[in-house]
DONU-62627 format. One line per 3 residues: their letters; for each residue x, y negated, z negated of C-alpha. Coordinates in nm, 3 decimals. Last residue first. Layout:
BEGIN
A) X Y Z ~ ...
% end
This chain:
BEGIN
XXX) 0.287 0.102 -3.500 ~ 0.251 -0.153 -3.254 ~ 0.542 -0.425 -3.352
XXX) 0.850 -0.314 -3.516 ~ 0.786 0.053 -3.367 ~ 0.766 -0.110 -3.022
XXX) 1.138 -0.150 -3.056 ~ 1.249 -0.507 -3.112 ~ 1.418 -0.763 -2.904
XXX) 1.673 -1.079 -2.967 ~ 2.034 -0.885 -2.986 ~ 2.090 -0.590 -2.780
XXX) 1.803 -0.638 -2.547 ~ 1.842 -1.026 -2.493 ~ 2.186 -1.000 -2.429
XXX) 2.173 -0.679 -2.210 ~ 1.881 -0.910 -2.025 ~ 2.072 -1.199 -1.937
XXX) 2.391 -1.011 -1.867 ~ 2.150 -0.828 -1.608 ~ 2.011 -1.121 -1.400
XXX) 2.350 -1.204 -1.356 ~ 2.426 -0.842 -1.177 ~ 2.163 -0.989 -1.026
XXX) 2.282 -1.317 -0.894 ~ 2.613 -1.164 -0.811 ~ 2.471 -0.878 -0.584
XXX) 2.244 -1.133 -0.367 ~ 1.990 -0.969 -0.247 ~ 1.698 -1.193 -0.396
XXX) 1.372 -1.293 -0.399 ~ 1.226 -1.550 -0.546 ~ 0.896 -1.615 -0.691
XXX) 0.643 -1.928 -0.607 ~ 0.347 -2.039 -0.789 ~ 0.033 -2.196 -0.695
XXX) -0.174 -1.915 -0.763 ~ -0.042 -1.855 -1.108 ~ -0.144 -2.182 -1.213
XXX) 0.139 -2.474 -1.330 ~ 0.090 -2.606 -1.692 ~ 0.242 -2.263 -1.834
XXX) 0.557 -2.289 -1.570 ~ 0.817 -1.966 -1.635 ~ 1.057 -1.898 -1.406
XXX) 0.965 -1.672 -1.139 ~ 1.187 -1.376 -1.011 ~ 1.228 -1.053 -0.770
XXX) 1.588 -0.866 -0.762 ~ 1.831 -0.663 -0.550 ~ 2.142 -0.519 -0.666
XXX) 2.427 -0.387 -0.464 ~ 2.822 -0.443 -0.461 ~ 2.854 -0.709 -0.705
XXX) 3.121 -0.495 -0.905 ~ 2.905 -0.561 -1.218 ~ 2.666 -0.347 -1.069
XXX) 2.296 -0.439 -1.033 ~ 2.044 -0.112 -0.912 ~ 1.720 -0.284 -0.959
XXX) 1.584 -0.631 -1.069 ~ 1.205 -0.733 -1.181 ~ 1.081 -1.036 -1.310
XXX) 1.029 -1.317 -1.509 ~ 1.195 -1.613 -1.667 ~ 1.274 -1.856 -1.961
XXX) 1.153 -1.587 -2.222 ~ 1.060 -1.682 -2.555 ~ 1.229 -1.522 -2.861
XXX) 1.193 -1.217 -3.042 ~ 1.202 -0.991 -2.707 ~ 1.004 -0.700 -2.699
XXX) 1.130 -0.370 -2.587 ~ 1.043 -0.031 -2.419 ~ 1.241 0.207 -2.241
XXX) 1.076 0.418 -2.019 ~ 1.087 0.812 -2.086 ~ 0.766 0.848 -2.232
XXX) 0.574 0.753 -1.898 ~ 0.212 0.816 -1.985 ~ 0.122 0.772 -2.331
XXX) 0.399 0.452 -2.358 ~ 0.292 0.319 -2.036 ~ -0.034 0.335 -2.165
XXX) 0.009 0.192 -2.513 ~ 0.186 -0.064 -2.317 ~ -0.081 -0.182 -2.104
XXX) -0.310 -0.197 -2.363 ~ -0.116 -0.396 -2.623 ~ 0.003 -0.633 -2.316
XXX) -0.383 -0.654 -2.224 ~ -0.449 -0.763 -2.599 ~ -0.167 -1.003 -2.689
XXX) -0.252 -1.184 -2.355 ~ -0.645 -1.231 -2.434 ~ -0.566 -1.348 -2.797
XXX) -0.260 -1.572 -2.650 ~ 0.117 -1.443 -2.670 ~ 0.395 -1.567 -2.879
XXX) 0.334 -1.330 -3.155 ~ 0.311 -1.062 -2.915 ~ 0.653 -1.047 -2.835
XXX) 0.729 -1.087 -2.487 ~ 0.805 -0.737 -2.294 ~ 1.153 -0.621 -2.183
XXX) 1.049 -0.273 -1.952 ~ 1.340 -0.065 -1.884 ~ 1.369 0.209 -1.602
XXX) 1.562 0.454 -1.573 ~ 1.554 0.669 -1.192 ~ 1.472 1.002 -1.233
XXX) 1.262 1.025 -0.886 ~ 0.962 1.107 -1.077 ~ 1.035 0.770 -1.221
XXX) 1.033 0.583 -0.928 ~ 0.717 0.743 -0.769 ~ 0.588 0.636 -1.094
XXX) 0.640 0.285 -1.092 ~ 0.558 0.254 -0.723 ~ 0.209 0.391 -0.831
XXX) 0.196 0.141 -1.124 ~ 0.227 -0.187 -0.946 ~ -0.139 -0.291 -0.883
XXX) -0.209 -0.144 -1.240 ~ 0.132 -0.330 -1.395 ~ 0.018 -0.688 -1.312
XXX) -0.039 -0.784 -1.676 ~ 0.316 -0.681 -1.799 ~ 0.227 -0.866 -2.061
XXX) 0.542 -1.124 -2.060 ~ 0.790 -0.960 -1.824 ~ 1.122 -0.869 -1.806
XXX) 1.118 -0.551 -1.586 ~ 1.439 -0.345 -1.531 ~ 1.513 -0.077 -1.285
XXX) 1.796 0.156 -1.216 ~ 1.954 0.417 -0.993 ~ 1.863 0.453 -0.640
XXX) 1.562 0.162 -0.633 ~ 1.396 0.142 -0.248 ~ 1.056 0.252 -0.434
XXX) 1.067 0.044 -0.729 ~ 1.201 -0.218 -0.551 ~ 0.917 -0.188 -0.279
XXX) 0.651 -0.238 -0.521 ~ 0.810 -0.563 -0.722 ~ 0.802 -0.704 -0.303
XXX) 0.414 -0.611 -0.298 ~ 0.365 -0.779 -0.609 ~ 0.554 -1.106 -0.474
XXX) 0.337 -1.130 -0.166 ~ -0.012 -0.958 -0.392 ~ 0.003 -1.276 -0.628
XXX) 0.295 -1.532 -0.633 ~ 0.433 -1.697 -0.299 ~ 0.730 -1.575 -0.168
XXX) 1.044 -1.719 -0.191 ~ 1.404 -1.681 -0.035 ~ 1.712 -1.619 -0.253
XXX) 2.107 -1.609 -0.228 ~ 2.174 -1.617 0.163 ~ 1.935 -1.884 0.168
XXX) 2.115 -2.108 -0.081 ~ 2.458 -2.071 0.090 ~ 2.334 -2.156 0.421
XXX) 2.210 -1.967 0.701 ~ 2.373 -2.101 1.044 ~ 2.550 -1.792 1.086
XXX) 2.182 -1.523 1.125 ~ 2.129 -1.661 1.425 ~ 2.454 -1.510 1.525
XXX) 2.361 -1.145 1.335 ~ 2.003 -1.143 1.439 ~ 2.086 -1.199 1.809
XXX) 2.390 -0.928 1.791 ~ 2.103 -0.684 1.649 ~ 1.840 -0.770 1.889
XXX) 1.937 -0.567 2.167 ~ 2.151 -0.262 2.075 ~ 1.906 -0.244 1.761
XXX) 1.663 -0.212 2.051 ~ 1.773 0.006 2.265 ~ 1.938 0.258 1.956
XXX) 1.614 0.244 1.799 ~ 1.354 0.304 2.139 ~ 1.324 0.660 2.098
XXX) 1.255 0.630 1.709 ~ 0.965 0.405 1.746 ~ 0.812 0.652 2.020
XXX) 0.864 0.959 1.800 ~ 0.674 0.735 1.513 ~ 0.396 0.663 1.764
XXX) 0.364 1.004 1.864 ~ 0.351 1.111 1.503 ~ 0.047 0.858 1.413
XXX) -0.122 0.999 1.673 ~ -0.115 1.339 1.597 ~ -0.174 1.240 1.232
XXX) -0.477 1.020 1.335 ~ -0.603 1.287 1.533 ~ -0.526 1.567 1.282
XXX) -0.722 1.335 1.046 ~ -1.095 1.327 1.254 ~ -0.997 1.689 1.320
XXX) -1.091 1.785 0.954 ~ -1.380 1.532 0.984 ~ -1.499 1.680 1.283
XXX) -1.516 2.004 1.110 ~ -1.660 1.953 0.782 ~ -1.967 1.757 1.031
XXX) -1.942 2.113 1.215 ~ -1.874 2.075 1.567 ~ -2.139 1.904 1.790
XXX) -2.298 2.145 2.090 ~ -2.295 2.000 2.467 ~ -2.452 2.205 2.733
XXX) -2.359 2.193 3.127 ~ -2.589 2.231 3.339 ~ -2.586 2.431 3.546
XXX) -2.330 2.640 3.296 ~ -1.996 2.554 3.060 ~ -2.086 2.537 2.686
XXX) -1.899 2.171 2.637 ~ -1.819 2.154 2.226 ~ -1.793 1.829 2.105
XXX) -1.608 1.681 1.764 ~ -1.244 1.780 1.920 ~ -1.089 1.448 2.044
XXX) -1.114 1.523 2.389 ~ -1.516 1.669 2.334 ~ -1.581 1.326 2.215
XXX) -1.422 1.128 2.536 ~ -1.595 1.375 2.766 ~ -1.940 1.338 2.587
XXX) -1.877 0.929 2.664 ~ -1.796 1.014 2.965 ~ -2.087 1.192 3.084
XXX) -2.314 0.957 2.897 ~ -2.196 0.635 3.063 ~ -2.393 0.658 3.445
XXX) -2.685 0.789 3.240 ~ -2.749 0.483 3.044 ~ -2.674 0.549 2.669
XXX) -3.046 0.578 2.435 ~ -2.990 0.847 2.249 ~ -3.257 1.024 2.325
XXX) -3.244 0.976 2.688 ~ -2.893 1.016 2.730 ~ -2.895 1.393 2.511
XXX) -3.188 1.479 2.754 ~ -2.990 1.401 3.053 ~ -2.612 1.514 2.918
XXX) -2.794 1.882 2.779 ~ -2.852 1.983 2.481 ~ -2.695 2.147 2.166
XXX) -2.783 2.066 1.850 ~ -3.052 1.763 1.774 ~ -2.934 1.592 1.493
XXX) -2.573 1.648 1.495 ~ -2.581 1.577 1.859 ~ -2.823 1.283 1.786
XXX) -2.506 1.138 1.576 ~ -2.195 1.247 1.809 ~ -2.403 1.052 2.084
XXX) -2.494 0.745 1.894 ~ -2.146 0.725 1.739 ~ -2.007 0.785 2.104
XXX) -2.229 0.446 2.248 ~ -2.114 0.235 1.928 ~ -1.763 0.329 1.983
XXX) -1.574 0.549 1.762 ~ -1.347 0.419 1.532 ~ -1.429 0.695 1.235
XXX) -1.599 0.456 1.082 ~ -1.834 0.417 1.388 ~ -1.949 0.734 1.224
XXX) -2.168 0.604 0.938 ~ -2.308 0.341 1.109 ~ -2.423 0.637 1.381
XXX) -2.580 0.808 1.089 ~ -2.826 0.506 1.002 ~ -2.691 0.296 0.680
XXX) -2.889 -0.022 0.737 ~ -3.197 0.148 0.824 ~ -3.331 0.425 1.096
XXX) -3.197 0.728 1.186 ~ -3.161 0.845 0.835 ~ -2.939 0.861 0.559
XXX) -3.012 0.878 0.229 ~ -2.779 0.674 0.011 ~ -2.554 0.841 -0.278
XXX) -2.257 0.740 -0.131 ~ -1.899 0.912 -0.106 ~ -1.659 0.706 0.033
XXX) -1.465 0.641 0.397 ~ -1.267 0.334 0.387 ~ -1.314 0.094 0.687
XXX) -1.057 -0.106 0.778 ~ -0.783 0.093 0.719 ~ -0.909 0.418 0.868
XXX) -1.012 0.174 1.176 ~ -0.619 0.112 1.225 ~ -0.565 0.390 1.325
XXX) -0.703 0.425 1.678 ~ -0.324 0.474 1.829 ~ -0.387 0.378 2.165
X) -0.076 0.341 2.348
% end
């Protein structure tokens, strides 16, 4: 199945303020191979737009595309809806609308995109009949220490796992975190979360044990959380923090929870670091104690320290 998606991905579509023409770095055919068309259909589509309608011949010879490909490549364009054929002797080709073949630019995609999720779902019970009982005995030889974390390195890994708690969460999240530096790459899964009414509490550092260039982003940061999500808790915690992280949903029943965390290593870089992940309903119903304690008894309300 050819699912011509992943072009959308590679190459983002923007606004520019370049001219374009048929010649230079940004000719119109550059422009269109971002919509994952081949080189010889972004030639086509782009003299079609140039020229109107025309005919295969004179359409080949301008654009260059031997006449034994031109035929198909007009077929292939007209199948996804950017080519009109005018039936006749001969046969005419007009371009849609650029508005147009950018509006059925996404349908494709979303067609696409559908058939592939119809196929995924028509071949669940197969193959969770087939690889579930492998999973499950391969899945006895994990030990102890497994089953409660694995890592991932730090950086866009253990970002992206902070971004699916927020959006797996069903009740609760809580951040302990020194600046909350990373909250940008983060933020969209933040608010998804809270628009969902799920609580979430942010446990900062206190400034006074943060750097110049620390004390600053963490002031920013939280200013805008503060502006923009009223309903998050805020604290700072008086005394240093052994660990970061985030956790959502623990019980004290052990029953769910799941959890991202790095202890904290000055002398070792950020790059270099690893964070664990967890599932384990003990470990962060844990997590929890820890920050209850710290939040009843070591932090302040941004009051005590912004205002």
């Amino acid at each position: 199945m050819d699912l011509r998606v992943s072009a959308v991905d590679r190459h983002a579509i923007a606004p520019t303020d370049r001219t374009y023409g048929m010649a230079g770095p940004d000719a119109p055919a550059d422009v269109l191979e971002r919509l994952d068309l081949t080189e010889y259909e972004a030639n086509a589509l782009a003299e079609l737009l140039a020229l109107g309608r025309t005919t295969a011949p004179d359409l080949s010879e301008a654009a260059g595309i031997p006449k034994a490909r031109i035929y198909g490549v007009l077929e292939s364009l007209a199948d996804r809806g950017y080519v009109k054929i005018i039936p006749g002797r001969p046969k005419h080709y007009q371009p849609k609308s650029p508005e147009r073949i950018l509006e059925r630019a996404v349908e494709n995609e979303r067609q696409a995109f559908e058939r592939y999720r119809q196929d995924v779902e028509g071949m669940r019970e197969e193959f969770l009949d087939t690889f579930v009982p492998l999973y499950e005995g391969a899945s006895e030889d994990v030990t102890p220490t497994e089953e409660l974390f694995w890592v991932v390195d730090v950086g866009d890994p253990s970002e992206r796992e902070t971004r699916t708690l927020y959006r797996d969460a069903a009740q609760s999240v809580f951040v302990v975190t020194k600046s909350f530096e990373y909250f940008e790459r983060v933020e969209a899964a933040f608010a998804d979360a809270l628009d969902r009414d799920i609580d979430v509490s942010v446990l900062l550092l206190h400034p006074d044990h943060l750097d110049e260039t620390n004390r600053a982003i963490q002031r920013e940061i939280v200013s805008h959380v503060r502006d923009t999500y009223p309903g998050v808790a805020v604290r700072f915690s008086r005394e240093r923090l052994p660990w970061r992280g985030t956790f959502a949903d623990p019980s004290m029943d052990y029953e769910t929870g799941r959890g991202v965390l790095l202890v904290e290593e000055e002398d070792v870089p950020l790059s270099m670091r690893q964070a664990a992940v967890t599932a384990n309903g003990s470990f962060v119903a844990g997590f929890k104690r820890f920050f209850d304690l710290v939040w009843e008894h070591e932090a302040v309300r941004p009051a005590d320290v912004l205002d």
